[in-house]
C-alpha positions in Angstrom: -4.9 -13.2 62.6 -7.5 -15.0 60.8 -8.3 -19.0 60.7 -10.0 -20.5 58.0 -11.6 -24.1 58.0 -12.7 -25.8 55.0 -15.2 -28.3 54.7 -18.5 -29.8 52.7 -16.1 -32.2 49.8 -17.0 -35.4 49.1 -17.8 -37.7 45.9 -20.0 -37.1 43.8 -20.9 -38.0 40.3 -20.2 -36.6 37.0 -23.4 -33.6 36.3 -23.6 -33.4 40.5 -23.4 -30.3 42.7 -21.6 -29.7 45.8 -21.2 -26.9 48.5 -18.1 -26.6 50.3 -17.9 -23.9 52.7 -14.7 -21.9 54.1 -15.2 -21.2 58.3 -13.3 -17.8 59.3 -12.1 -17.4 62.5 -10.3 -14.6 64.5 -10.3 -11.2 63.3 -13.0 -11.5 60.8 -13.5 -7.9 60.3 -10.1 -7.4 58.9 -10.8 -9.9 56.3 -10.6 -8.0 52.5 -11.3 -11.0 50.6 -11.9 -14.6 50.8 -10.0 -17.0 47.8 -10.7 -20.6 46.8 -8.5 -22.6 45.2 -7.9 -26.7 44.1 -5.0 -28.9 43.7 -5.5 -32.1 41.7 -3.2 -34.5 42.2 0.3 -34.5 40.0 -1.3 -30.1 39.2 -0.3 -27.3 40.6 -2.5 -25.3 43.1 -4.9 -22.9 41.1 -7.0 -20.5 41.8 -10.4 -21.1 41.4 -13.1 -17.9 42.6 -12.7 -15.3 44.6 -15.4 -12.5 47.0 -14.3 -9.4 48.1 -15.6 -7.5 51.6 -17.5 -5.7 49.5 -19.4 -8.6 47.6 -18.0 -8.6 44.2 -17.0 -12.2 43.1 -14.8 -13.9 40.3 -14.3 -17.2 39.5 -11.9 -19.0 37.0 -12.7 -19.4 33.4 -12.7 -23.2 33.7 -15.8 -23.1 35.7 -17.3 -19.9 35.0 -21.3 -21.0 34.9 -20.9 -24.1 37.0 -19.3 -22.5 40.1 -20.9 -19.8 42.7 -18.7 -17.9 45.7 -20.7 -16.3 48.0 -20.9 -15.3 51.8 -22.5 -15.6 55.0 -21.6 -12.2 56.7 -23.1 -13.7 60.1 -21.8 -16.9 60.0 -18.5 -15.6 59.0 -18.4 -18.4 56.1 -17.7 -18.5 52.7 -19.4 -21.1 50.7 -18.7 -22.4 46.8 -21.4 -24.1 45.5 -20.2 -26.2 42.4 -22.9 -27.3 39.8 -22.4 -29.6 36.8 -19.2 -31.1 38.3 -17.1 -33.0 35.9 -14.4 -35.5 36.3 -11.4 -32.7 35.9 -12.8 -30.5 39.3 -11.3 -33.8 41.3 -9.7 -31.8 43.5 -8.5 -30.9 46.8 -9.9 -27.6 47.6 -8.7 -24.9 49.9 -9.5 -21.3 51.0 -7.4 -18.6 52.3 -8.5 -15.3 53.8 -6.3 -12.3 52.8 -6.5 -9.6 55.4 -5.0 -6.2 56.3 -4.2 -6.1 52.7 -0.9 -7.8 53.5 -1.8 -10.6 54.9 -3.2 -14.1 54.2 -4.1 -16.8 56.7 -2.3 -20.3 56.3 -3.3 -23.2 54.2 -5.9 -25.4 56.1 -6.3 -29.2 55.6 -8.7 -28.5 52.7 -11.7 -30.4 51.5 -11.3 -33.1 49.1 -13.6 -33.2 46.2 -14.2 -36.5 43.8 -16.1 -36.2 40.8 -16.8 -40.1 39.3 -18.3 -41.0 36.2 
């Protein structure tokens, strides 16, 4: 199984960066790729970016050039740094590890993300 633990929100104004980072745990080697994805409150969950085991990444169209995914194969961690933050990326935001193909690990706490003006 594989853990995940997300962490690094916080509020920050409008134009501001973040990096939150996604902690794996467990069997880390099985990991095929590693998702983020936000929940604003009253919205659905969406997805948000995503890096494969191999290194390629993708990310949403609503914050394609503000947002980065990328990895720390050592430290087992995922990290998305968020640039240019605007009021609408007020979000909780979670990871998930999908791996074995089949499998994803469960929803964490998440990381809660406030953008003010």
């Amino acid at each position: 199984q594989v853990q995940v633990v997300e962490s690094g929100g916080g509020l920050v104004q409008a134009g501001g960066s973040l990096r939150l980072s996604c902690a794996a745990s467990g069997s880390t080697a099985s990991i095929n790729a590693v998702h983020w994805y936000r929940q604003a409150p009253g919205k659905q969950r969406e997805w948000v970016a995503t890096i494969s085991s191999g290194g390629d990444t993708n990310v949403a169209d609503s914050v394609k050039g503000r947002f980065t995914i990328s990895r720390d194969i050592a430290k087992n961690t995922v990290y998305l740094q968020m640039n240019s933050l605007k009021l609408e990326d007020t979000a909780d935001y979670y990871c998930k590890a999908q791996y074995r193909l089949l499998f994803t690990s469960d929803w964490g706490q998440g990381t809660q993300v406030t953008v003010s003006s």
